[in-house]
C-alpha positions in Angstrom: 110.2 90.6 74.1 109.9 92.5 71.1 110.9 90.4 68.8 109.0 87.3 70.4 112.1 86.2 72.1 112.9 85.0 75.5 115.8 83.6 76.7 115.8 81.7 80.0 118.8 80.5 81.8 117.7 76.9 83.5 120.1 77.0 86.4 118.7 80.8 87.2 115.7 79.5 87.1 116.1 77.0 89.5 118.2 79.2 92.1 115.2 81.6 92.0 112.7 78.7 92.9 115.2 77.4 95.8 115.9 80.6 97.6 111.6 81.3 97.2 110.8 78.1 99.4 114.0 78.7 101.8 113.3 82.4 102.1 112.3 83.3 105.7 109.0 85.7 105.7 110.5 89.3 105.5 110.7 90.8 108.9 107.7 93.6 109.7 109.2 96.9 108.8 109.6 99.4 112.2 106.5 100.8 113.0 104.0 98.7 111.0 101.9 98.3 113.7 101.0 101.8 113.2 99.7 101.3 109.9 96.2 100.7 108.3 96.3 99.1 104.8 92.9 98.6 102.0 92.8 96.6 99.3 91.4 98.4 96.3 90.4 97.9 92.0 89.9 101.6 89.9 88.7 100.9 86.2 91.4 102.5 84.0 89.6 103.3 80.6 87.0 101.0 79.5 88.5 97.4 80.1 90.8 97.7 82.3 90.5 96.9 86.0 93.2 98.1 88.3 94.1 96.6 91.9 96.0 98.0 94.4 96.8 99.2 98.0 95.8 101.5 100.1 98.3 102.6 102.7 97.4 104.4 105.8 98.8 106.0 109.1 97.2 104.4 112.1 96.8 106.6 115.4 97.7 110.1 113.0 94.8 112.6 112.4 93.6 112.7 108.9 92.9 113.8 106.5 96.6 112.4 105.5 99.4 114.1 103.2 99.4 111.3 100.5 101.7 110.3 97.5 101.0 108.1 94.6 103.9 105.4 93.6 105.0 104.6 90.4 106.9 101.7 89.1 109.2 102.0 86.4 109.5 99.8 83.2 108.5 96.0 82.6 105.3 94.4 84.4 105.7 95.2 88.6 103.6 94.7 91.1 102.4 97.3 93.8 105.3 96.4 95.6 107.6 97.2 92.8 108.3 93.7 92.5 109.2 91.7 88.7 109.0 87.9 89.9 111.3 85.8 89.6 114.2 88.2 88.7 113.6 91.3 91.5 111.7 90.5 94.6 112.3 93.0 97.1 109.3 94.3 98.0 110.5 98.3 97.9 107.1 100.0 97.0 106.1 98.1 100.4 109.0 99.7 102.1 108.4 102.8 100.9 104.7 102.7 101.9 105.1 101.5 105.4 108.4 104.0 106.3 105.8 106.8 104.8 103.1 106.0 107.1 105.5 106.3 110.0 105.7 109.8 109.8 102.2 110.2 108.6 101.9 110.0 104.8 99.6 107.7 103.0 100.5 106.0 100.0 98.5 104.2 96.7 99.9 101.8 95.4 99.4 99.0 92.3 99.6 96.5 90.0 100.5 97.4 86.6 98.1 96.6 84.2 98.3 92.4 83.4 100.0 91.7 86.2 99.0 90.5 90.0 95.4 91.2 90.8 95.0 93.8 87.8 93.3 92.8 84.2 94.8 94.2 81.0 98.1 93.1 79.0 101.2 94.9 80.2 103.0 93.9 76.5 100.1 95.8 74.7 100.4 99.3 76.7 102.0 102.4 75.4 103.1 105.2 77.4 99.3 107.2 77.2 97.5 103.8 78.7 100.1 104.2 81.3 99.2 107.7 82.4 95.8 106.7 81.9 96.7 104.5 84.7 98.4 106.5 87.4 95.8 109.3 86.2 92.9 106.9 87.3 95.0 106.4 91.0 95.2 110.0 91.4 91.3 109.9 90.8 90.8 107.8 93.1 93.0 108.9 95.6 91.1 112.4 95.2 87.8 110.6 96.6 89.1 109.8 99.9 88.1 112.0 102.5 90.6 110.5 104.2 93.1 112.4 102.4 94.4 115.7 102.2 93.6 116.6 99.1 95.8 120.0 99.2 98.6 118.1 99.7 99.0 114.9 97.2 102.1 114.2 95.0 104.1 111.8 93.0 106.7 109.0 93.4 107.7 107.7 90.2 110.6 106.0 89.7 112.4 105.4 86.2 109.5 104.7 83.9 107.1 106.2 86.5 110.0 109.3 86.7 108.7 110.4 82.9 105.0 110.0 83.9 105.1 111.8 87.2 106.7 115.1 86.3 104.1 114.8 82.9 101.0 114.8 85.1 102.6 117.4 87.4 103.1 119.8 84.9 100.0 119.3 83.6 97.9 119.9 87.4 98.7 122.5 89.4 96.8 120.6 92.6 100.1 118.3 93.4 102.2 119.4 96.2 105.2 118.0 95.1 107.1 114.9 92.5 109.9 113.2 93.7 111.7 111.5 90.8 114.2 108.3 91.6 116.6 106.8 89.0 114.6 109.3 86.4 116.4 109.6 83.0 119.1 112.8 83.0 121.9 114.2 80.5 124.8 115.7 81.5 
C-alpha cells in the first residue's frame, strides 16, 4: 500500500466470497444472554467521527470494572476484524467472555473503516492515540462505569499505544499487552 500497490490473488478472492455465503451465523458465545450492548460515535479531533460498541454485564451491579480494546495494525473493525482476509470476530469474543465475569468493554471501528469517518491510509501513530484517547474520554462519562478501575487491551499496534497512554495517566488500573513487539 505504500507504494500504490495491491496485489490480489483471484482464486483467494473467490474462496473468501464462497465460504461468506456458506458460513453458518457464528454460534452465541456462553453467557450472552447476560449481556447488554450500545451502539455508540465519539468525535476524534475535529473531522473525525468514531463508532463503536458498548459492552455491558447484564444482571451485575454497576458501576462496572471496564477495559478499552485496541486493534493492532491495518484498518479493523470493533470486532478486530480485516474483511475479507481475517474474520473472526475476536474483539466480540473478548467483549462478551469479559462481561461474563463482570467487566465492560469499548470497542471500535478504526478510523475509515465500518461505521467510522476518516481515512485509515492517512493516520499516523498520534491520530491513533488521538483515537483510543477520545474512547477513554468517553468511557470516563459513563456513570455506568467504575471509573477507579479502567484499563487497556491493546494488541500489536494497540500494544505500543496502550502502555503509551498508561504511562502517561496514573488513573488506569491496569494494560494488558497481546502479541506486543519484544527483544530478546
Amino acid at each position: 500500500p505504500g507504494q500504490g500497490v495491491l496485489a490480489v490473488r483471484q482464486e483467494f478472492e473467490e474462496l473468501m466470497e464462497r465460504a461468506s455465503q456458506e458460513a453458518e451465523p457464528p454460534a452465541a458465545p456462553a453467557g450472552a444472554a447476560s449481556l447488554v450492548e450500545r451502539d455508540f460515535t465519539v468525535r476524534s479531533g475535529s473531522d473525525v467521527v468514531l463508532a463503536g460498541t458498548l459492552t455491558l454485564p447484564a444482571g451485575a451491579q454497576s458501576p462496572y470494572p471496564a477495559v478499552v480494546l485496541i486493534s493492532g495494525s491495518g484498518p479493523q473493525d470493533r470486532d478486530g476484524n480485516t474483511p475479507p482476509v481475517y474474520v473472526a470476530n475476536i474483539f466480540r469474543t473478548i467483549a462478551h467472555r469479559l462481561a461474563d465475569v463482570g467487566v465492560a468493554t469499548l470497542r471500535y471501528d478504526e478510523r475509515g473503516v465500518g461505521e467510522s469517518t476518516g481515512h485509515h491510509e492517512s493516520a499516523n501513530l498520534h491520530d491513533l492515540i488521538g483515537d483510543v484517547s477520545a474512547m477513554i474520554d468517553y468511557l470516563r462519562e459513563l456513570p455506568e462505569i467504575d471509573h477507579s478501575r479502567i484499563g487497556l487491551i491493546g494488541h500489536s499496534e494497540g500494544a505500543y499505544i496502550a502502555p503509551y497512554l498508561a504511562s502517561r495517566d496514573s488513573r488506569f488500573a491496569g494494560c494488558i499487552l497481546l502479541a506486543g513487539a519484544s527483544i530478546t
